[in-house]
C-alpha positions in Angstrom: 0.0 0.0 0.0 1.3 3.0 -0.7 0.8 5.5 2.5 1.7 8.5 0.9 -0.5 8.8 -1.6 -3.3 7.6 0.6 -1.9 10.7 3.3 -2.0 13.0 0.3 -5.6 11.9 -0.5 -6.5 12.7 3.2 -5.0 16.1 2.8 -6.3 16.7 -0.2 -9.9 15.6 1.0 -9.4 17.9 4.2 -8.5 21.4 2.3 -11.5 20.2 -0.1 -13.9 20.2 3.3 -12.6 23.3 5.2 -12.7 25.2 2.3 -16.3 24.4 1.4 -17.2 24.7 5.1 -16.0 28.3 4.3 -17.8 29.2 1.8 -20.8 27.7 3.2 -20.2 30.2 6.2 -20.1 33.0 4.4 -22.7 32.1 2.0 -25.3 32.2 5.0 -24.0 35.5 6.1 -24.4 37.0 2.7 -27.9 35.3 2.8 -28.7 36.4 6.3 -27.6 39.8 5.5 -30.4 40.2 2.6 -33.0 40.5 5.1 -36.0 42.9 5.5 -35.3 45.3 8.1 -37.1 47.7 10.6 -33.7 49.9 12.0 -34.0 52.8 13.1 -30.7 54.4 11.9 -30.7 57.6 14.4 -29.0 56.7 17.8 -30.9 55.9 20.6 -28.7 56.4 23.4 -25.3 58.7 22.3 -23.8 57.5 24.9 -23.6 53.6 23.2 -21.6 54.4 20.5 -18.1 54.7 19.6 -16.3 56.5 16.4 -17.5 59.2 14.4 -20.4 59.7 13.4 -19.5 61.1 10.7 -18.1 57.6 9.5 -18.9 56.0 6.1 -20.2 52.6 7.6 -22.5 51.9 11.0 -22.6 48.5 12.9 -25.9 48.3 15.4 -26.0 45.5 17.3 -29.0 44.4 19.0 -28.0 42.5 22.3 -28.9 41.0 25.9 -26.1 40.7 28.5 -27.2 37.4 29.3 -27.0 36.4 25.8 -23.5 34.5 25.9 -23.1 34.6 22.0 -24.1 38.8 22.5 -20.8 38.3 24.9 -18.8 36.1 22.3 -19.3 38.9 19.7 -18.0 41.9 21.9 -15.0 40.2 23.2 -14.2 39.7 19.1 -13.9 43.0 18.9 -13.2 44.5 22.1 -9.2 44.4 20.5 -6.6 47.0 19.8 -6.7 45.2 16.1 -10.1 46.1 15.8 -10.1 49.6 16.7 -7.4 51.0 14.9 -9.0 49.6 11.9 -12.0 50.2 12.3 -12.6 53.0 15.3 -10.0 55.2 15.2 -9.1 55.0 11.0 -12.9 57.1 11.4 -14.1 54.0 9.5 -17.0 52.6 11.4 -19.5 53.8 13.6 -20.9 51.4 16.2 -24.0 51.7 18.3 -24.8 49.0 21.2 -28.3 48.6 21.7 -29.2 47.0 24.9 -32.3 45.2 24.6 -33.7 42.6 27.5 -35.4 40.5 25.2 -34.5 37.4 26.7 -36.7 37.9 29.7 -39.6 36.4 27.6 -37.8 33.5 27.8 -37.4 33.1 31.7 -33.9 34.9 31.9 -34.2 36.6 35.4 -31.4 39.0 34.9 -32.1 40.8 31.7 -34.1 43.5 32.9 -31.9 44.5 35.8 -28.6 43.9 33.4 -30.2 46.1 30.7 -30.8 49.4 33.3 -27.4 48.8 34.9 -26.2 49.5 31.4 -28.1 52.4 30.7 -27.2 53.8 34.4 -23.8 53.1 33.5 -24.4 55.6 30.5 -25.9 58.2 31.9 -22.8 58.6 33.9 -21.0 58.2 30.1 -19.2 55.4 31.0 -21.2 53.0 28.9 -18.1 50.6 26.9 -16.3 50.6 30.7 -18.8 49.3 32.5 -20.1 46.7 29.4 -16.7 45.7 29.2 -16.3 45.3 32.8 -19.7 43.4 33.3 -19.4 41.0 29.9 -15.8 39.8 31.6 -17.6 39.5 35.1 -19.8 37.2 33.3 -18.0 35.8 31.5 -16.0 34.7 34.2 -18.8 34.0 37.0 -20.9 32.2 34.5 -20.5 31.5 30.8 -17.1 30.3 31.3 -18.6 27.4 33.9 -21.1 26.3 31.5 -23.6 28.4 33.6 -26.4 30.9 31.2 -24.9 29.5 28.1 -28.8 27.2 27.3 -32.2 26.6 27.3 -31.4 23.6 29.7 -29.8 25.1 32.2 -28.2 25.5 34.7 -29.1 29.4 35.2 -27.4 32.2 36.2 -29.2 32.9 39.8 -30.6 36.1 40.4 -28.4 38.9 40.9 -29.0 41.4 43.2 -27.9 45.5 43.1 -24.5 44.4 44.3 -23.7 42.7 41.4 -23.8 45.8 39.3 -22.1 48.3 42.0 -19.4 46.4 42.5 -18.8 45.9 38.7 -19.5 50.0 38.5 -16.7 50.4 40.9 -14.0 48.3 39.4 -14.7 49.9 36.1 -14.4 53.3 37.6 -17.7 54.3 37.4 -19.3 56.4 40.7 -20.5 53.5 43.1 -23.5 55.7 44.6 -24.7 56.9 41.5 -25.1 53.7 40.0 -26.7 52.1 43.4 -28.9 55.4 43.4 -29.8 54.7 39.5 -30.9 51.5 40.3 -32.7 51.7 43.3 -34.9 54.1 41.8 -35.7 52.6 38.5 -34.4 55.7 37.2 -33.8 54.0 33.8 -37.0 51.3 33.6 -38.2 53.8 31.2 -35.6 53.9 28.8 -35.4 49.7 29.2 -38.9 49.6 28.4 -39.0 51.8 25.7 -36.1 50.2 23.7 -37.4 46.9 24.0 -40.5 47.4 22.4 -38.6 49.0 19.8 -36.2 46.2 19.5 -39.1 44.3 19.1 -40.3 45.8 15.8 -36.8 45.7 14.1 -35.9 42.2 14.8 -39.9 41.3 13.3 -38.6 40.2 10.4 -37.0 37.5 11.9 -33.6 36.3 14.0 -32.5 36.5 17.8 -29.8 38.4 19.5 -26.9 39.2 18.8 -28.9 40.9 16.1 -27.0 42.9 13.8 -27.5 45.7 11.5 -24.6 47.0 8.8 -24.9 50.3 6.9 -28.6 49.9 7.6 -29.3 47.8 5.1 -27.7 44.2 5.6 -28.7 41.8 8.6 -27.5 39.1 10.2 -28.1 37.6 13.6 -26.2 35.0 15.8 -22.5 35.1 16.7 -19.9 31.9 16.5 -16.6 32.2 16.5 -13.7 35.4 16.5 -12.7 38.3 14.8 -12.2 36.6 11.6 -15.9 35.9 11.4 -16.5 39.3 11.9 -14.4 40.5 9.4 -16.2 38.6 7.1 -19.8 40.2 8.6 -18.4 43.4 7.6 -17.4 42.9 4.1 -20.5 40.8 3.3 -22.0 45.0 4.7 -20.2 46.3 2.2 -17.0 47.6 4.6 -13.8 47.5 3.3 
C-alpha cells in the first residue's frame, strides 16, 4: 500500500472540506444579510456608541447581557486590532443597543442587566462598565457552562450588588449607580427600547442581532474576529 499517496488523499480531502465549510459560512451570512429590516438608523442612546459619526459605515448590534453569544461577539472586537481599523481609522460607527429580550424567555437578569447599562451611561461610562460586566460574566458564568442554554443550569438572580461592585472596578461612581438602580431611574428607557427592538428584529432572527450600513442583517455570533471581518465585508465595509 502506498501510504503516501493515501496521506496526500487525506489532505487533499481535508483542504477540499474546510474550504467548502467556508464558503458555506459565508454564503449564510451574505444570505442572512439580505434581510428585511425595521432599524431605526438615528441613535438611541449617544452614549452607546463609539467612532465618528460622521463615518462611512455603521454597525448596530442588538444584544442582551445574558446572551453568551451577544458576549462572544464583543469580546471579538473588544481588540486593539479592531479599533485602529475600524474605530479610530474614522471608518466605522458602532451603536450597542441594549435590549432585555430574553426575559420572555425566563432569563431573570435581563431586565436589571439592561438598566445597569443604561445607568452606566448616563454617567457616560457605557463601553467601561459593558466591558467590565461582559468579563464578570464571563467569568462567574459563561465560562462554567452556567447561562450559556435553554437547559440550564441558570445564572441565579443577581442582586444590586452585582452591578455596583462591577460600576466600581470599572471606575464608574458607586453611589450613583446604586442610586440609578434603586430608583428605577432608567426602567423607562429599558422599556422603551425593548418594544422597539421588538419591531426591528420582526422580520425574523435572535440576538446578537446585527445591522450594517442599515441595510444588511445578520443575527447569531460563533466564533472570533475573523468571522467578523467577514460580517463586515459581506455589509459592504472594506
Amino acid at each position: 500500500m502506498n501510504y503516501n499517496h493515501t496521506i496526500e488523499k487525506m489532505n487533499i480531502f481535508s483542504i477540499v472540506f474546510i474550504s467548502i465549510l467556508i464558503i458555506f459560512l459565508v454564503g449564510l451570512i451574505i444570505y442572512s444579510l439580505n434581510k428585511p429590516i425595521n432599524n431605526d438608523s438615528s441613535a438611541w442612546n449617544v452614549n452607546m456608541t463609539e467612532g465618528k459619526k460622521s463615518a462611512p459605515n455603521t454597525l448596530v448590534e442588538y444584544t442582551d447581557i445574558m446572551c453568551p453569544h451577544c458576549a462572544d461577539f464583543y469580546k471579538a472586537i473588544n481588540n486593539d486590532t479592531f479599533k485602529k481599523k475600524y474605530i479610530d481609522s474614522g471608518k466605522l460607527y458602532i451603536e450597542i443597543r441594549v435590549v432585555p429580550i430574553l426575559k420572555d424567555s425566563g432569563s431573570e437578569n435581563s431586565e436589571s442587566s439592561a438598566q445597569s447599562a443604561y445607568c452606566a451611561a448616563n454617567q457616560k461610562k457605557f463601553y467601561a462598565y459593558f466591558n467590565e460586566l461582559i468579563n464578570s460574566l464571563s467569568r462567574d458564568y459563561f465560562n462554567k457552562g452556567i447561562g450559556v442554554s435553554k437547559t440550564g443550569p441558570f445564572i441565579p438572580k443577581l442582586d444590586d450588588s452585582y452591578y455596583t461592585s462591577t460600576a466600581k472596578t470599572a471606575g464608574l461612581s458607586y453611589n450613583k449607580m446604586a442610586e440609578c438602580l434603586s430608583k428605577n431611574e432608567t426602567s423607562a428607557e429599558v422599556d422603551k427600547a425593548c418594544s422597539k427592538a421588538i419591531n426591528a428584529l420582526s422580520s425574523g432572527g435572535g440576538v446578537p442581532f446585527f445591522v450594517i450600513n442599515n441595510k444588511f442583517t445578520t443575527s447569531g455570533f460563533s466564533g472570533g474576529y475573523a468571522i467578523v471581518e467577514e460580517m463586515l465585508k459581506a455589509g459592504g465595509v472594506n
